[in-house]
N, C-alpha and C positions, 0 to 999 in steps of 0.2 A: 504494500500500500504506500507505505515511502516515496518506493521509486517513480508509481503514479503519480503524487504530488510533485516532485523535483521536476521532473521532465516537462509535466503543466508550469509549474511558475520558473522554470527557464525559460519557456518561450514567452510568456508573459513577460517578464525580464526584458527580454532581446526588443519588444515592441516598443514598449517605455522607455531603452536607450534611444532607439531607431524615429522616436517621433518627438524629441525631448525638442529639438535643434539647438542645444550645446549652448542656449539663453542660461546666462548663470542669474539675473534678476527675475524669472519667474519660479515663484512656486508651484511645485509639484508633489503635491501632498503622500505620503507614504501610504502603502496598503495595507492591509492587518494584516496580511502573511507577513512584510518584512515586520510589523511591530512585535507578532508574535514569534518570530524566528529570534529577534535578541533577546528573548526571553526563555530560547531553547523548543517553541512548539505550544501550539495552542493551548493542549492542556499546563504545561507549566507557567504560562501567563497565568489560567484562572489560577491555578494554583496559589501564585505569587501573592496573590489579593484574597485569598480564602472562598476564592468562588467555586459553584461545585459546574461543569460543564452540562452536565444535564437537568438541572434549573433556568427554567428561562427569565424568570427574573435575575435571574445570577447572569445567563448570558446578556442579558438588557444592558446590566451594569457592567460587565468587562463592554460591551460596545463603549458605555461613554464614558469610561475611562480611556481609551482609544480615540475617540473625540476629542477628548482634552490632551493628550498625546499631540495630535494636530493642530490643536491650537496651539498651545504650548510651541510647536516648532513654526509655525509661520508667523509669530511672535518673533521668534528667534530668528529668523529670517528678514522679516523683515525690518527687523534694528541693526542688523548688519549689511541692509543697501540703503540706509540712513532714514526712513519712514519712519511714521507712526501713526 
């Protein structure tokens, strides 16, 4: 099941470089595959936050927590092309 997922978000990947056009002032907000990959994988996100994955209030709340993940970075983004 792994290998199904990898092989899906590589090609995903390869789209998202190939349509970015190498604009370093626009934001391109992260997908929850990559937020939950620096967490090790879906379930170790919920994990991280005591959330149980097959609660859907629990999934509710890892979404916006993932929200605010992106806020957070176009935040950050955009104080570093001088905005506010």
């Amino acid at each position: 099941m792994a290998g199904k997922n990898s092989s899906s978000s590589a090609s995903k990947s390869s789209k998202s470089s190939s349509s970015s056009g190498g604009s370093s002032s626009t934001y391109t907000p992260k997908s929850n595959y990559a937020y939950h990959q620096s967490f090790g994988g879906y379930n170790n996100f919920m994990a991280s936050y005591g959330l149980k994955p097959w609660d859907d209030d629990d999934v509710q709340e890892g979404n916006a927590i993932l929200d605010a993940f992106r806020e957070g970075d176009k935040y950050d983004h955009d104080q570093a092309q001088g905005k506010k």
